[in-house]
Phi, psi and omega in degrees: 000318198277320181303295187320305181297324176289344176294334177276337168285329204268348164291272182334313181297305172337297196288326175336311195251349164273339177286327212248330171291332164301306159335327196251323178288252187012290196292320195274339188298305154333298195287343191259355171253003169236358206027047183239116172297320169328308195306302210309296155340343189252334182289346132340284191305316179285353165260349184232005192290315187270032141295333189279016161229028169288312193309310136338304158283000188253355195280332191294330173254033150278324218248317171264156190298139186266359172268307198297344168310304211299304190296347180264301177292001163257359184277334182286348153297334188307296196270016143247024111349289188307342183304351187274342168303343201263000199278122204243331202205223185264317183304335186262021194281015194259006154280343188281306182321286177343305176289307194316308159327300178307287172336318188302310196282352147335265149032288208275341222254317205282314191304312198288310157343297191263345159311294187283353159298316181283006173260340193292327195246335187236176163310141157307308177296002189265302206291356181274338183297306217284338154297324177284345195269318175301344190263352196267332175285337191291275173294008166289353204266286199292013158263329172259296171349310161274004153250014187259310156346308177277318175298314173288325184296322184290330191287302184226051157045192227272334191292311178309319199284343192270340186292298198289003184286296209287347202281358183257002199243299157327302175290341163320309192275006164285309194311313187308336207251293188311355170312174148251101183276123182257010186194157207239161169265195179241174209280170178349102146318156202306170176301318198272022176225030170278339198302179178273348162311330200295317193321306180316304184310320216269327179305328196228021165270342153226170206262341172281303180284331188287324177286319165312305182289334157310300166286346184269000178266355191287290168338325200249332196269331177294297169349277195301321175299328177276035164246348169295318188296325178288301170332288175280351169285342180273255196320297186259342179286296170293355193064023165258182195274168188282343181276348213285324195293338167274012145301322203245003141299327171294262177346316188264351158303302185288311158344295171303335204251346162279320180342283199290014164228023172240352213293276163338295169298316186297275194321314193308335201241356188242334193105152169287325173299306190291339154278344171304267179350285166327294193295322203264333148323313213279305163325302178287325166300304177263006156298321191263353177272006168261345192273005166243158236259051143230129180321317162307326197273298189295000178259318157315319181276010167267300166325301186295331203269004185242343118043235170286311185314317185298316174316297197300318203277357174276322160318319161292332173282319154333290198305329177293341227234269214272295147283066180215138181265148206307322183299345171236058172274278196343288190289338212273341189289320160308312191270332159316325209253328156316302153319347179264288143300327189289325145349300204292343183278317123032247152334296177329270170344289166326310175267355161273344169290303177311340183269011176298331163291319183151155167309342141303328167304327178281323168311288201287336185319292175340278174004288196270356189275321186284317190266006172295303184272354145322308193291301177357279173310278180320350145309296198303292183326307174313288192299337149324286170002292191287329182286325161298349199271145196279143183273174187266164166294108165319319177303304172189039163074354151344099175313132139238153188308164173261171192291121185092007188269154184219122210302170176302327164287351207227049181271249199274319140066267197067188200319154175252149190236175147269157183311324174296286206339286156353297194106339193301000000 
């Protein structure tokens, strides 16, 4: 167990550090070849776009053996990466794009991958430390990876960056093909959960993935909205320079990486909801502590908010993981991460329209949006409770069930099983 876990971390710094250095090139690779920031900008976009299909893209690793999926799709990121050799001029820049793309649907295939492989490979209990030690690598990734990137582009420009881009997607699927799988999934679900709906169901069918994946999606979607309101809050409120901002990317950075490796140890001992809960207070929380007006107070609150996103978004992937059967983890995991990310394309747009009130509105907007659906979840819960709770006999004080109730094993469902249960 333990060779498998360091093997899903050294995958994660690997992939981490060719994606997050590809990114940052992609972009700058444009602008000197159209001088258009728009153009340049977009090649972002063209990364995240193909999430709003996961479900779909997550239906292909139900149907196929899912390590050699994984593993065919990083050797085919690899050579069209090399595909960046051919880019000469302004005419070839729709290969950039091209690619960029390609990352994205990677992206959607590899993440959902490797979500259902890692209940395959590790202990039920391994898995929220060893999902937090991969979110620490990741971002531990995006503080080096892109300036060493922009530094190899300045030295021998885009091509270099592409050798070494396509040479981390290779060495992935070797660490891939060295997992040891100790559990198999079982077999196709019935005809009437084949459809791409089963994600949905099974996904908003329990009260552990729907709250979790709800809030890390509230989370992930304020982030974005509230990054223009940091801009301005950096640049017309404190008066500082525009550099101030990779300080407080550093900072936030640094969060993240404490986040994901105390992360673990939380879920193990509170449960994924009560960290969900946690990360998105936490979150809402360092939203209102950027609206006030010292710098030390916004770097701390840059600190708290990298944080807090890892507590949500691991807790939720945890929860998808430990409850989902195994055979449609592929889609549900997919469907999931699309709920989670696809918000966010969303968001962006919204809050640069929104500072337009000032920079503050949107920071409490954030805010009240985050602890809003905290109090949400928390209600829904109450009230499941109270419908569940059993009423008395009059006759002779018995507890009997209430009408429509159904034990905990038995939800929307059907039996609800555990990862032992499983086999997995």
């Amino acid at each position: 167990m333990r060779r498998n876990a360091g093997l899903f971390v050294a995958i994660s710094l690997v992939s981490g550090f060719g994606s997050s250095a590809m990114s940052l090139v992609a972009g700058i690779w444009i602008l000197d070849l159209t001088g258009s920031s728009s153009l340049a900008a977009l090649a972002g976009l063209c990364v995240y776009t193909p999430v709003l299909a996961g479900p779909w893209l997550g239906g292909l690793l139900d149907r196929a053996p899912r390590r050699p999926l994984v593993i065919a799709v990083n050797l085919t990121l690899a050579v069209v990466l090399l595909s960046l050799l051919a880019v000469r001029g302004p005419g070839e820049t729709w290969l950039i794009f091209a690619v960029s793309c390609a990352y994205g649907v990677s992206y959607v295939l590899i993440d959902a991958g490797e979500t259902a492989l890692l209940p395959s490979a590790l202990s039920p209990a391994e898995l929220g430390d060893v999902n937090g030690w991969r979110s620490s690598a990741q971002e531990g990734m995006k503080l080096v990876a892109p300036l060493a990137g922009a530094g190899l582009y300045a030295w021998h420009g885009g091509h270099a960056v592409a050798v070494l881009s396509a040479a981390m997607p290779a060495l992935v699927a070797i660490l891939y093909a060295a997992v040891r799988l100790t559990r198999t999934p079982s077999d196709p679900p019935p005809d009437r959960q084949r459809g791409l709906r089963a994600g949905l169901a099974v996904l908003s069918g329990q009260r552990t993935t729907r709250v979790t994946v709800a809030l890390a999606a509230a989370s992930i979607a304020m982030s974005g909205f509230s990054t223009a309101a940091v801009y301005a809050i950096v640049i017309t409120e404190l008066r500082l320079p525009a550099t101030f901002l990779g300080i407080l990317v550093s900072a936030q950075g640094a969060g993240s990486v404490v986040g994901g490796l105390i992360v673990g140890r939380l879920i193990a001992r509170r449960g994924p909801v009560a960290v969900a809960v946690a990360g998105t207070v936490l979150f809402g929380a360092g939203c209102l502590a950027r609206c006030l007006p010292w710098w030390p107070v916004t770097i701390a609150a840059s600190m708290v908010a990298g944080i807090a996103l890892p507590w949500t978004l691991v807790a939720a992937v945890t929860a998808v993981q430990t409850h989902t059967p195994a055979a449609l983890l592929g889609r549900v995991a997919a469907t999931a991460n699309t709920a989670m990310f696809g918000p966010i394309a969303l968001a962006i747009p919204l809050g640069s329209a929104a500072v337009h009130l000032g920079a503050r509105p949107p920071l409490i907007a954030a805010a009240v949006i985050c602890l809003g659906a905290v109090v949400a979840t928390s209600r829904r819960r109450s009230t499941r409770r109270n419908a569940d709770r059993p009423a008395r006999s009059p006759s002779t004080g018995r507890e009997t069930p209430a009408p429509g109730h159904r034990s905990e094993r038995h939800g929307v469902t059907g039996a609800r099983t555990t990862l032992t249960e499983q086999g997995r």
